[in-house]
TIMARLUM-968294 format. One record per residue: x, y, z of N, C-alpha, C in turn; residue number from 1; residue in one letter. Coordinates in steps of 0.2 Angstrom, whole numbers, plus 2048, in hexadecimal, padded with zeros to 3 digits. Each point is the difference from the previous one (the first is absolute). Example, Ala and Ser with C-alpha at 12.3 -4.5 7.8 and 13.67 -1.06 7.14 Angstrom:
! residues 2
  nxx  nyy  nzz  caxx  cayy  cazz  cxx  cyy  czz  torse  torlo
  842  7E4  827   7FC   806   800  804  806  800      1      a
  7FE  805  7FC   804   806   801  7FC  805  803      2      s
This chain:
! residues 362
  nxx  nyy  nzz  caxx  cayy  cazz  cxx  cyy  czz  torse  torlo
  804  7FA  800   7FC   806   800  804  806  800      1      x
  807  801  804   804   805   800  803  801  7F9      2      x
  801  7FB  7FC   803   801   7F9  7FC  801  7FA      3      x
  7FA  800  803   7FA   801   7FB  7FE  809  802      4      x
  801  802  805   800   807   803  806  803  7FD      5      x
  806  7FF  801   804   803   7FD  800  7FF  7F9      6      x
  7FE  7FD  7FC   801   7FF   7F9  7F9  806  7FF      7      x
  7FB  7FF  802   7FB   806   800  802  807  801      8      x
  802  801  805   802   807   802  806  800  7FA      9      x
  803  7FE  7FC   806   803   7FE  7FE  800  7F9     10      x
  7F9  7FC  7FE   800   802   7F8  7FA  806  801     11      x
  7FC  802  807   7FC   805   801  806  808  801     12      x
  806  7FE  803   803   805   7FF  803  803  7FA     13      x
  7FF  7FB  7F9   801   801   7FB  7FC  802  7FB     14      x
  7FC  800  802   7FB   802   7FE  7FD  806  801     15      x
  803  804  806   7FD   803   804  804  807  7FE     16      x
  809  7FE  7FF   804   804   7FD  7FF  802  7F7     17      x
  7FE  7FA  7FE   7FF   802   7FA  7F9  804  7FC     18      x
  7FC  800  804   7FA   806   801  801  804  801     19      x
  804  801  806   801   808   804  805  801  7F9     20      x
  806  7FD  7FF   804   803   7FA  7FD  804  7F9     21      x
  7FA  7FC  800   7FC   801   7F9  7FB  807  800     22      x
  7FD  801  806   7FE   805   803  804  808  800     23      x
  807  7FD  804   803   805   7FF  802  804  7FA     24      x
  805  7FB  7FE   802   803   7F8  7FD  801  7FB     25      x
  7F7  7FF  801   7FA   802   7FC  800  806  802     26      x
  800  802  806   7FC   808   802  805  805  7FE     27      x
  806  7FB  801   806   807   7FC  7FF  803  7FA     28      x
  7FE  7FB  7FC   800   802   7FA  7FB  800  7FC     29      x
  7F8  800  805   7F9   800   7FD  800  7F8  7FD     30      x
  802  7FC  800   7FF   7FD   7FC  7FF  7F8  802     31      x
  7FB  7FD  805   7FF   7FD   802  802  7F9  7FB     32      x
  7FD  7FD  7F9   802   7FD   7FC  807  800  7FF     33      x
  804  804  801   809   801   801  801  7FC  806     34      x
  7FE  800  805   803   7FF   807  800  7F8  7FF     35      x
  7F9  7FF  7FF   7FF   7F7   800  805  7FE  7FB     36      x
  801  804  7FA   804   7FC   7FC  807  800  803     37      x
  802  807  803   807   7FF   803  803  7FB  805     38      x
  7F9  7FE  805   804   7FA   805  7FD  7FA  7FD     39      x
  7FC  800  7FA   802   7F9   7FA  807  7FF  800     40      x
  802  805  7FC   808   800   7FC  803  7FF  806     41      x
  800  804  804   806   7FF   806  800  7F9  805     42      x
  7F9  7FC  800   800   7FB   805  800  7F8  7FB     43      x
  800  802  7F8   7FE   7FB   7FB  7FE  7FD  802     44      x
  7FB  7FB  7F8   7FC   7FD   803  7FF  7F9  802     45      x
  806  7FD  802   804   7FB   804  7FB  801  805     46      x
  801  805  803   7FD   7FF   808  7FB  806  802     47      x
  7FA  800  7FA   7FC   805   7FE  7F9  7FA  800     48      x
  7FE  800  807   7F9   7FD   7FE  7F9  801  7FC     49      x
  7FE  7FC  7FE   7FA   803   7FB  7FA  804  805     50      x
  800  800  806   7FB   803   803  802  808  804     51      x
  808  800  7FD   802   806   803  7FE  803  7FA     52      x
  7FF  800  7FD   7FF   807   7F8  7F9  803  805     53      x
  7FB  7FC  801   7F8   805   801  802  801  808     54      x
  805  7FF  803   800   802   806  804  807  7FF     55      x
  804  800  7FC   806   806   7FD  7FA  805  7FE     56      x
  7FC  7FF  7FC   7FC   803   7FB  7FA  802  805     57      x
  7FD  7FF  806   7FB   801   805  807  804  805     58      x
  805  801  801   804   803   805  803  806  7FC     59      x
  801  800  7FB   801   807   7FB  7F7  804  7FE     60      x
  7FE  7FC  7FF   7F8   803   801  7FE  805  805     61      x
  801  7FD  806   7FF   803   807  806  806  800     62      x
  805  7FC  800   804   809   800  7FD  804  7FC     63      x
  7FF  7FF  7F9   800   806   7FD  7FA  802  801     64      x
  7F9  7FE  802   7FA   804   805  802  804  806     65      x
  805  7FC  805   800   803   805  806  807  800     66      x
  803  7FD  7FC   807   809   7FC  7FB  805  7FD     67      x
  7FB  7FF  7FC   7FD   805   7FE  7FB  804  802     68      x
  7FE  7FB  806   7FB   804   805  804  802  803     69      x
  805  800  805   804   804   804  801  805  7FA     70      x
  803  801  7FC   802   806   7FA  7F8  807  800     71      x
  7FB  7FB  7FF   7FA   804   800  7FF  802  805     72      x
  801  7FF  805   7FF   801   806  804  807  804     73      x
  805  7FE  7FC   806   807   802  7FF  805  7F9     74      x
  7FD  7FE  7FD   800   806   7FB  806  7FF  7FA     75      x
  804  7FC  7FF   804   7FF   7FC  802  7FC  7FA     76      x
  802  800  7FD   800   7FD   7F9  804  7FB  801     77      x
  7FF  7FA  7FC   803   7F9   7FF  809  803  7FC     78      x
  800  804  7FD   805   801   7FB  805  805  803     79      x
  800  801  809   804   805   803  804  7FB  802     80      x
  7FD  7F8  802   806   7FB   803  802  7FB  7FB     81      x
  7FE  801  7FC   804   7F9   7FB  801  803  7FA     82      x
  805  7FD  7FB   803   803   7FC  7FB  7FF  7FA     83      x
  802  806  7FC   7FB   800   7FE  801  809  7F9     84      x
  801  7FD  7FB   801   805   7F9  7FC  7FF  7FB     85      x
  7FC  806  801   7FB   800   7FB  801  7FF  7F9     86      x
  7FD  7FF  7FB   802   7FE   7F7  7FA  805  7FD     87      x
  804  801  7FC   7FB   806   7FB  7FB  7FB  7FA     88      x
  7F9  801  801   7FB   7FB   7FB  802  802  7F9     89      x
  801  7FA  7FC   805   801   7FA  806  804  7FE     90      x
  804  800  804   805   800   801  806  7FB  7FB     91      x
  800  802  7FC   809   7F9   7FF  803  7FF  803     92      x
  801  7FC  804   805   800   807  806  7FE  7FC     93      x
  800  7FA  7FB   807   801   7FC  7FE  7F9  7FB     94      x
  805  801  7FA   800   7FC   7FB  809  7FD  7FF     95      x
  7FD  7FE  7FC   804   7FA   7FA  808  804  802     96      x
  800  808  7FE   807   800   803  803  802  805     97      x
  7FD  7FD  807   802   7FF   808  7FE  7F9  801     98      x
  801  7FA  7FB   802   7FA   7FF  808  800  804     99      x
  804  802  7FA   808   801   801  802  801  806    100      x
  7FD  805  804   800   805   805  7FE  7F9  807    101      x
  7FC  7FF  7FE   7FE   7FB   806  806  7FB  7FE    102      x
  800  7FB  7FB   805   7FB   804  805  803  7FF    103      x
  806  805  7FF   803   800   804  800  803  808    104      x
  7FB  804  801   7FF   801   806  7FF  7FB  805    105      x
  7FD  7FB  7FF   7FD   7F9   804  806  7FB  800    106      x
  805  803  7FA   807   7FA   802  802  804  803    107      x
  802  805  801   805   803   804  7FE  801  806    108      x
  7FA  801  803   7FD   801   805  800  7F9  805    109      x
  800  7FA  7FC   7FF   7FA   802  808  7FE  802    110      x
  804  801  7FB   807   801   802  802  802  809    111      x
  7FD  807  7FF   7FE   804   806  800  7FC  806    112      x
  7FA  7FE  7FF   7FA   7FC   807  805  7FB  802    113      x
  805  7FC  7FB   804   7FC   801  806  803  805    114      x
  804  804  7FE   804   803   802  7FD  801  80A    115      x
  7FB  806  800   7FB   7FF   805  801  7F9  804    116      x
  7FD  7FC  800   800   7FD   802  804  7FD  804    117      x
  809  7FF  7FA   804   7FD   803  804  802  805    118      x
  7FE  809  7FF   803   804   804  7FC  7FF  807    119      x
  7F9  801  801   7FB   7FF   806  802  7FA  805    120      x
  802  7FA  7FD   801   7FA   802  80B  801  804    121      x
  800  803  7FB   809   801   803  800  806  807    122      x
  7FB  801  800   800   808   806  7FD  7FB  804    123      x
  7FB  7FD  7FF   7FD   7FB   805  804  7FD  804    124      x
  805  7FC  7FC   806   7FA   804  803  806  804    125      x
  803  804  7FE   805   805   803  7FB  801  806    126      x
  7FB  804  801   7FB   802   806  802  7F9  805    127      x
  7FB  7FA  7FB   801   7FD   806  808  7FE  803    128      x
  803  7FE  7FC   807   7FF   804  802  806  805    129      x
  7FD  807  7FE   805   804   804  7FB  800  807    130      x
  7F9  7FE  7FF   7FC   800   809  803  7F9  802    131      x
  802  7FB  7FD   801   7FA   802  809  800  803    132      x
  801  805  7FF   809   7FF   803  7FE  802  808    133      x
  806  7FD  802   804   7FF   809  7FF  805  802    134      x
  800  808  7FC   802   805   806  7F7  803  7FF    135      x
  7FD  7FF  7FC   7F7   803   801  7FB  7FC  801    136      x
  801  7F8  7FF   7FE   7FC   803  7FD  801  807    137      x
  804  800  804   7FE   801   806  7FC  805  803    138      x
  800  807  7FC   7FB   805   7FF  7FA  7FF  7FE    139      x
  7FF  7FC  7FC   7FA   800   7FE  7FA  802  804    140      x
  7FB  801  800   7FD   803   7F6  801  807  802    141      x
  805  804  804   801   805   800  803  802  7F9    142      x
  805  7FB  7FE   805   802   7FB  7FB  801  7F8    143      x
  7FA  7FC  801   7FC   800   7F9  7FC  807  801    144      x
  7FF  802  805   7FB   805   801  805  805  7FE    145      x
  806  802  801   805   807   801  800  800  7F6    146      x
  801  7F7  7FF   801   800   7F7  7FB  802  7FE    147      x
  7F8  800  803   7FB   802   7FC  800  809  800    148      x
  802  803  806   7FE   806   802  807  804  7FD    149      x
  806  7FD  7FF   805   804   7FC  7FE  7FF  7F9    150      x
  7FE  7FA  7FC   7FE   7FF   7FA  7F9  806  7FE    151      x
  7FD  801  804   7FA   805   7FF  802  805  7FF    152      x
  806  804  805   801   806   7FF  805  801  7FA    153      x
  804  7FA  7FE   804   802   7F9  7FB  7FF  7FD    154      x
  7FC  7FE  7FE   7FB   801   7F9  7FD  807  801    155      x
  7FE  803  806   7FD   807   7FF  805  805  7FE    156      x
  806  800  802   806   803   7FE  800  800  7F9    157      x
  801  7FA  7FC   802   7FF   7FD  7FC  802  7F8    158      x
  7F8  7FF  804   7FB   804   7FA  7FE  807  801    159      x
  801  800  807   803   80B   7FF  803  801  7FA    160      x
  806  7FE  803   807   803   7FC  7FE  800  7F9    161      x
  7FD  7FB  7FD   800   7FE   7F9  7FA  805  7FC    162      x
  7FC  803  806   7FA   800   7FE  802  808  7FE    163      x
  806  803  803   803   807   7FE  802  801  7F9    164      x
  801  7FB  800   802   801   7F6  7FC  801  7FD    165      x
  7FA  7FF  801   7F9   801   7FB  7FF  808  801    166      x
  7FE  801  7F8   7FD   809   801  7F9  7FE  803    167      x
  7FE  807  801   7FA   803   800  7FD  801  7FA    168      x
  7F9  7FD  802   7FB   801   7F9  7F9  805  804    169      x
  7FD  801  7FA   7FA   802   803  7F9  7FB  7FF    170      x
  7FC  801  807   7FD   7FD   800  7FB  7FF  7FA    171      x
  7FC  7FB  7FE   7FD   7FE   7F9  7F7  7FE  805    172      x
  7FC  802  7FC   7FA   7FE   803  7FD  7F7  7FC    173      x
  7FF  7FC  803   802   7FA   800  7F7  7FD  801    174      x
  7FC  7FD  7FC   7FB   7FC   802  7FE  7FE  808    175      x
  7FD  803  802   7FD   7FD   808  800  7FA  803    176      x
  7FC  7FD  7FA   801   7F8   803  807  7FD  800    177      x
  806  802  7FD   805   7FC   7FE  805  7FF  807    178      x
  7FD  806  804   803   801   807  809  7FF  7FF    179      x
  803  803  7FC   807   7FF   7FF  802  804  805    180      x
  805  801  804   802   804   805  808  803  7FE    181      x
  802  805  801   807   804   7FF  801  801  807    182      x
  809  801  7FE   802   802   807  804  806  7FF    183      x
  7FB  806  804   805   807   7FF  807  7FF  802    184      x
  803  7FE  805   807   7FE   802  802  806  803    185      x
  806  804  7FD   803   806   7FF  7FF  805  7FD    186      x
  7F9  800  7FC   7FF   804   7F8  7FB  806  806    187      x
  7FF  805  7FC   7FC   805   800  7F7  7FD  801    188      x
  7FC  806  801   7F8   7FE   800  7FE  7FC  7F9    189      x
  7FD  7FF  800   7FC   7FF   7FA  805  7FD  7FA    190      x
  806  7FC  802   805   7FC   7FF  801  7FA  803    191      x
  804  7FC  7FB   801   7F7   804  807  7FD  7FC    192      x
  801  7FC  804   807   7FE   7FD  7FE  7F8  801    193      x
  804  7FE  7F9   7FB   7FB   7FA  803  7FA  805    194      x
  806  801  800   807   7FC   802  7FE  7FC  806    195      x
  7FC  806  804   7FE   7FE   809  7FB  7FD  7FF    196      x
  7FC  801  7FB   7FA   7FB   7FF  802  7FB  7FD    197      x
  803  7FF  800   800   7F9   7FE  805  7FB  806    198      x
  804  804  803   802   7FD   805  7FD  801  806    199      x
  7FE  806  803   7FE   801   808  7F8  7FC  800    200      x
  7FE  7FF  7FB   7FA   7FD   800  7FE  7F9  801    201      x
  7FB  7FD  802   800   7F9   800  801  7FC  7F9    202      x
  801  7FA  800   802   7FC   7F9  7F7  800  7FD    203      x
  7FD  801  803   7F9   800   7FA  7FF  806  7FE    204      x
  801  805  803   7FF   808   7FF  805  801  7FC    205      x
  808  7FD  7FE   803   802   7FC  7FE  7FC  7F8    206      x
  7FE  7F7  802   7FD   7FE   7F9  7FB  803  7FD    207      x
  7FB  804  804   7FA   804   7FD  803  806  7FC    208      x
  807  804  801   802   804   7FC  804  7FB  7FA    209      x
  802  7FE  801   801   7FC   7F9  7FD  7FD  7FA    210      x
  7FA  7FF  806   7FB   7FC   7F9  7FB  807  800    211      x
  800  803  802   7FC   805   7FD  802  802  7F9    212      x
  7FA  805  7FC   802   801   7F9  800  808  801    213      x
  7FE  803  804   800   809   801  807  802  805    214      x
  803  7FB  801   806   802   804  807  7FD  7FF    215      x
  804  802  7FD   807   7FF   7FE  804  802  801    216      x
  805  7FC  805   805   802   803  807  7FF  7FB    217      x
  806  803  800   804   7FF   7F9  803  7F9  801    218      x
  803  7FF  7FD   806   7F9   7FD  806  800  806    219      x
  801  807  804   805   802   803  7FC  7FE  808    220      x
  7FA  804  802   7FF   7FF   804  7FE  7F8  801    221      x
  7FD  7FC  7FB   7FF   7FA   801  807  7FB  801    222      x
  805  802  7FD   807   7FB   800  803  802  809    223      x
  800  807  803   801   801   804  7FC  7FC  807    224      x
  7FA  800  7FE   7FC   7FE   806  801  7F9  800    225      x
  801  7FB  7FA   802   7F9   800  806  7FE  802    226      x
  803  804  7FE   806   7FC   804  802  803  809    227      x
  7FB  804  801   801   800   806  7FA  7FC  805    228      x
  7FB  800  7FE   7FB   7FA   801  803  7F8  800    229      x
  804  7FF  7FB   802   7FA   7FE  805  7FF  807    230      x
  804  802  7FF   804   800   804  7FF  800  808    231      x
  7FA  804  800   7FF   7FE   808  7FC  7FA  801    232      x
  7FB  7FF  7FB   7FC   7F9   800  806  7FA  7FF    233      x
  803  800  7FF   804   7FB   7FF  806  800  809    234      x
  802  805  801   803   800   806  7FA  800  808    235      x
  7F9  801  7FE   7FB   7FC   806  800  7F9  801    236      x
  801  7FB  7FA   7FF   7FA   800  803  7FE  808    237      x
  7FA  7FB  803   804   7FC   806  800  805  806    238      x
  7FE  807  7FF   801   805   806  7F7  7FC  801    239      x
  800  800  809   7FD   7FD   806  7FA  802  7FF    240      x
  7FC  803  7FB   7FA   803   800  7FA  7FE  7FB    241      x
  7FA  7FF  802   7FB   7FE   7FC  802  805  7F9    242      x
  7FF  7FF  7FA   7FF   803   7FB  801  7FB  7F9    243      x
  7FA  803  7FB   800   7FC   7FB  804  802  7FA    244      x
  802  7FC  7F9   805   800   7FD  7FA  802  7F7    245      x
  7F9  801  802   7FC   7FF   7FA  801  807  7FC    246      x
  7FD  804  803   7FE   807   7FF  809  802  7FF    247      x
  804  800  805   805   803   7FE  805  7FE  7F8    248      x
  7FD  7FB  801   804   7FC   7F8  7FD  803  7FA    249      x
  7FB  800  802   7F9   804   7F9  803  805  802    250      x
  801  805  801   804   808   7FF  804  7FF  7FD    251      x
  806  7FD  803   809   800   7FD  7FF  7FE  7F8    252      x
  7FC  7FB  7FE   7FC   7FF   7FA  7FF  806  7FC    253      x
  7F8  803  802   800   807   7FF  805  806  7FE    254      x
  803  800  805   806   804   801  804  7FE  7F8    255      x
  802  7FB  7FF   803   7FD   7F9  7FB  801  7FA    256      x
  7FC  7FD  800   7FA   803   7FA  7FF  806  7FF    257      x
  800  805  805   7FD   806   7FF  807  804  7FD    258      x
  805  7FE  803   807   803   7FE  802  7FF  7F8    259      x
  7FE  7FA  7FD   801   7FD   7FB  7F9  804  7FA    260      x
  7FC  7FF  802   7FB   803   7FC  800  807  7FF    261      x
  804  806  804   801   805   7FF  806  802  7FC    262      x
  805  7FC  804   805   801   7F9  800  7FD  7FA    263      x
  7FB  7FC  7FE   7FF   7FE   7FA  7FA  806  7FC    264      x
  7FC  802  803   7FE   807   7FE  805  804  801    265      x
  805  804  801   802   804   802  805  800  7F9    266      x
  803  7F8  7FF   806   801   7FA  7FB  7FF  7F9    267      x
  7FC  7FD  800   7FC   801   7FA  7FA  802  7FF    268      x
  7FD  806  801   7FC   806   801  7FB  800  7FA    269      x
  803  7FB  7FC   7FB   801   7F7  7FD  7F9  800    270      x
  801  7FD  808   7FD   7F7   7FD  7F9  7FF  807    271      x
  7FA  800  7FF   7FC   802   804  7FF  7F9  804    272      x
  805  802  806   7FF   7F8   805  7FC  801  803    273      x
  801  7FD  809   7FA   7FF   801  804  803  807    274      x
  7F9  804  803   802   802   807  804  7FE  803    275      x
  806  800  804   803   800   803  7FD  7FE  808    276      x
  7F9  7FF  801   7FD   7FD   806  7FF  7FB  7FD    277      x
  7FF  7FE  7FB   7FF   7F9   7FC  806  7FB  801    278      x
  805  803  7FF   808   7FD   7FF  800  7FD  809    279      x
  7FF  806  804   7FF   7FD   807  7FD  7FB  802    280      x
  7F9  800  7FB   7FC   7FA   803  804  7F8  7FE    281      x
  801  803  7FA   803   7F9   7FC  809  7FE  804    282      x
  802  805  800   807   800   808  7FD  7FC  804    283      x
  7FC  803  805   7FD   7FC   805  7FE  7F8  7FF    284      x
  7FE  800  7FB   7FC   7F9   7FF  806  7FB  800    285      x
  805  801  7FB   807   7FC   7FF  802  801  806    286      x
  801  804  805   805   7FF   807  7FC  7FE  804    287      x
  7F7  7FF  800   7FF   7FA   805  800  7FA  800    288      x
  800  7FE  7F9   800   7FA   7FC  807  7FC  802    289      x
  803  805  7FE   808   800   801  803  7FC  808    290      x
  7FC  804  803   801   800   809  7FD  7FC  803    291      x
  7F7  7FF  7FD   7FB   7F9   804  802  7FC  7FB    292      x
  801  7FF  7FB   7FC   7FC   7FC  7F9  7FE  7FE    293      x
  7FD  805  802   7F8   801   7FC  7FE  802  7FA    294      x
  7FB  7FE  7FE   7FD   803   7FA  7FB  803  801    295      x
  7FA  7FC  801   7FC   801   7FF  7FB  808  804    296      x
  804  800  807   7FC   803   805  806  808  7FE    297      x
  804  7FE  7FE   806   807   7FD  7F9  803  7FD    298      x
  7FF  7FC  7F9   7FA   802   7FA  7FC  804  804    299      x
  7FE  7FE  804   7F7   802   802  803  805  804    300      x
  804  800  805   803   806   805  7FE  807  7FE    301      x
  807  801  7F8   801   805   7FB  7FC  800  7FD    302      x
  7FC  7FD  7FF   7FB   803   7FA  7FA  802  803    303      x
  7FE  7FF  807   7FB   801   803  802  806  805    304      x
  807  803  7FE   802   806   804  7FE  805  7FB    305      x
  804  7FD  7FA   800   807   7FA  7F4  7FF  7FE    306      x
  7FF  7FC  800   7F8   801   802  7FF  800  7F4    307      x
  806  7FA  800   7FE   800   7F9  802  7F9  7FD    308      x
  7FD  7FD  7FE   7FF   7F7   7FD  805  802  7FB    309      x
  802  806  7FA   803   7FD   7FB  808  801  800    310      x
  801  7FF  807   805   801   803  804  7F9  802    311      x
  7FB  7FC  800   801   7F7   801  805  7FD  7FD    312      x
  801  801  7F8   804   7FD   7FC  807  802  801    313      x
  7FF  805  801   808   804   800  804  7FE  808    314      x
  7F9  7FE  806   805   7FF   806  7FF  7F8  7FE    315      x
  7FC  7FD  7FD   802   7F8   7FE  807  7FF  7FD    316      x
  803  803  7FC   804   800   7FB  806  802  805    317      x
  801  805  804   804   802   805  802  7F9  804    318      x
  7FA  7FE  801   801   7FB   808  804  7F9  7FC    319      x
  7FE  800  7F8   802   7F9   7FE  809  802  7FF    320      x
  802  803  7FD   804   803   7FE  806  801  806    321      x
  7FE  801  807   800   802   807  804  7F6  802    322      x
  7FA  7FC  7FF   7FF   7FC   804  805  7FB  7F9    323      x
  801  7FF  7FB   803   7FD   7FC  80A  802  801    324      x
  7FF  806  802   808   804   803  800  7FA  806    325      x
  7FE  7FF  806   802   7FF   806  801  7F9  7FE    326      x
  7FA  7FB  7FC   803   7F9   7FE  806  7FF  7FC    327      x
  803  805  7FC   805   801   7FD  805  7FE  805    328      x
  800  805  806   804   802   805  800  7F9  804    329      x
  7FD  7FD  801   7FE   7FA   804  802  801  806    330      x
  7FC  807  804   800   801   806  7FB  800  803    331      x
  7FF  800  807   7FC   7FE   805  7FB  808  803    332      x
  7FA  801  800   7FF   806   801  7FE  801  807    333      x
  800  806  801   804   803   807  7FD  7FB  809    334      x
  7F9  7FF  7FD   7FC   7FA   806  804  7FA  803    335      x
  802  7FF  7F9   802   7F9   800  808  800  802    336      x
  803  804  7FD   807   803   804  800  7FF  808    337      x
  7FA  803  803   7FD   802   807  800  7F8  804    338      x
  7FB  7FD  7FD   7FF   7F9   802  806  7FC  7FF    339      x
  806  801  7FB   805   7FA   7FF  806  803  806    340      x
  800  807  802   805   803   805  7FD  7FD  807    341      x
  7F9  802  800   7FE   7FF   809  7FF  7F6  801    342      x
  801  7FD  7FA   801   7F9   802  7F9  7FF  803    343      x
  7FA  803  7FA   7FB   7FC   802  7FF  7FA  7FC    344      x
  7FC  7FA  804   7FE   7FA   7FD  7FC  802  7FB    345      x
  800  800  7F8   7FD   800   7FD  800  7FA  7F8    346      x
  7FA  7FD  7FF   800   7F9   7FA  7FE  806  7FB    347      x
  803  7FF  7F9   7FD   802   7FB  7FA  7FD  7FE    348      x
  7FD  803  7FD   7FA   7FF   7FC  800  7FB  7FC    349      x
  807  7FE  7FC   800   7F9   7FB  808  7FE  801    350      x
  801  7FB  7FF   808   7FB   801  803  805  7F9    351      x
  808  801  804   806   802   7FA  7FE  7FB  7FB    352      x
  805  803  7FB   802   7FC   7FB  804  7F9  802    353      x
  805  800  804   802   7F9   803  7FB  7FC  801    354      x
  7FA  802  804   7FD   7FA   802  7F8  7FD  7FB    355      x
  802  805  7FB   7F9   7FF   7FA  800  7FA  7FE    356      x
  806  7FC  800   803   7FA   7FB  7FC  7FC  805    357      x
  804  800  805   800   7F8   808  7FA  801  800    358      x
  7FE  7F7  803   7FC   800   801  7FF  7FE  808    359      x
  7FB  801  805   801   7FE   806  7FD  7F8  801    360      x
  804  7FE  804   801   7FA   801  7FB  7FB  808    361      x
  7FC  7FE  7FF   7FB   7FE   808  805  7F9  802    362      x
């Protein structure tokens, strides 16, 4: 009876995190049908029971009743907390020649996520080896707390500092619902500096300026802001503190897309590309692809942020293009890196190549 209770409680805990995950990651991004399909991808269907889909699909329900009543309740709009860029109705969002443009955007960006990754996983080892040594060992968990509370304050330094290289602009009257946020910083009244927005801000408040189509930050402010974003996202890994790796990957993406899509308007001015918030959605889509291994809930994420279906192809195209680089690569994406370092027990899904041959023997 005790091993019938424990096997219970440990597939209702599984079930219980895979709800709440689908929940959450739906409301971020309005996109309930995204959420269930993300903790699919993320828990495959190896250990994906057929009665969890209408449990997933009845607990993303319920949020999104209960998120929107609270919203109405306060007076506020669904589109001030989840990201979210408007699309112009009939709009070309882009053609036949931002084909080019995207795959190489989607190999190079996928190049990227690799590199990222490697580099995430090496800072990892280093953190844990450095709390795991003789002299702070014994401090513990003073010495994780001092790492969390000096690493916080280098990153606010760090996005000051960077964020002084940006000029001042003036402010632009921007669609209400879009809820895009600037950050005046050091500028004058009725002034903002593009650079501080994109840094001093939170990572959805920054993707929303990227994927917007009314607001465009240069080629210069976007290569600045990425490598200093990068750079610190990469140097958090393994720092002692709850925080997620989704939304900041979808930026650094951005950040690459929106870079690349500018200066390809910018060097050839006579060839009618496609937005440069376009270039970021399709960035994004390659660098999550790149970093989870997802497709399908990448798709639905992005195209249910920019609020436009003909958008599908160009981030299906991204993600294959994305996910075809990392097989090339034969590396392991970032979860799994997580799982094969903390030496958890984990069975694959199907026997290696070795064992496809043999046969087991009674």
């Amino acid at each position: 009876a005790a091993l019938g209770n424990e096997h219970f409680f440990a597939r209702a805990a599984r079930v219980v995190c895979a709800v709440g995950g689908a929940c959450g990651i739906g409301m971020i991004f309005n996109s309930p049908i995204g959420g269930i399909l993300y903790m699919f991808e993320e828990m495959t269907s190896a250990v994906w029971p057929v009665e969890l889909t209408l449990k997933a699909f009845v607990g993303c329900l319920t949020a999104t009743a209960v998120f929107l009543a609270f919203l109405r309740m306060c007076h506020q709009s669904v589109h001030a907390f989840v990201l979210f860029a408007l699309s112009s109705p009939g709009y070309p969002e882009y053609g036949w020649v931002d084909v080019p443009g995207f795959l190489l955007l989607s190999g190079m960006v996928s190049l990227f996520a690799w590199f990222h990754t490697r580099a995430c996983v090496r800072v990892m080892d280093w953190r844990k080896a450095f709390h795991a040594h003789p002299w702070f060992k014994r401090a513990q968990p003073g010495v994780k707390m001092l790492d969390a509370v000096l690493y916080a304050a280098l990153c606010a330094v760090v996005a000051a500092l960077v964020s002084t290289l940006g000029p001042c602009r003036a402010n632009e009257r921007l669609p209400k619902m879009l809820a895009v946020k600037t950050s005046q910083f050091t500028c004058a009244e009725e002034e903002h500096n593009p650079l501080a927005s994109l840094l001093l801000m939170t990572a959805e408040g920054a993707v929303k300026i990227l994927f917007s189509r009314w607001y465009r930050p240069s080629w210069y402010e976007s290569l600045l802001a990425m490598m200093a974003y990068t750079t610190l996202n990469i140097g958090l890994t393994g720092v002692p503190v709850p925080s997620g790796n989704f939304t900041g990957t979808m930026l650094i993406g951005a950040f690459c897309g929106h870079m690349f899509g500018s200066v390809l308007r910018d060097a050839v001015p006579d060839v009618a590309f496609a937005q440069p918030c376009i270039y970021a959605m399709v960035g994004s889509a390659a660098m999550l692809s790149g970093f989870k291994r997802m497709s399908m809930a990448v798709v639905v994420f992005i195209s249910t942020a920019a609020t436009n279906q003909e958008l599908v192809p160009a981030l299906m195209f991204a993600v294959c293009v994305s996910l075809f680089v990392q097989k090339g690569l034969r590396s392991l994406p970032y979860d799994e890196e997580q799982i094969v370092r903390k030496k958890i027990k984990y069975l694959e899904a199907e026997p290696g190549k070795r064992l496809r041959r043999r046969r087991a023997l009674t």
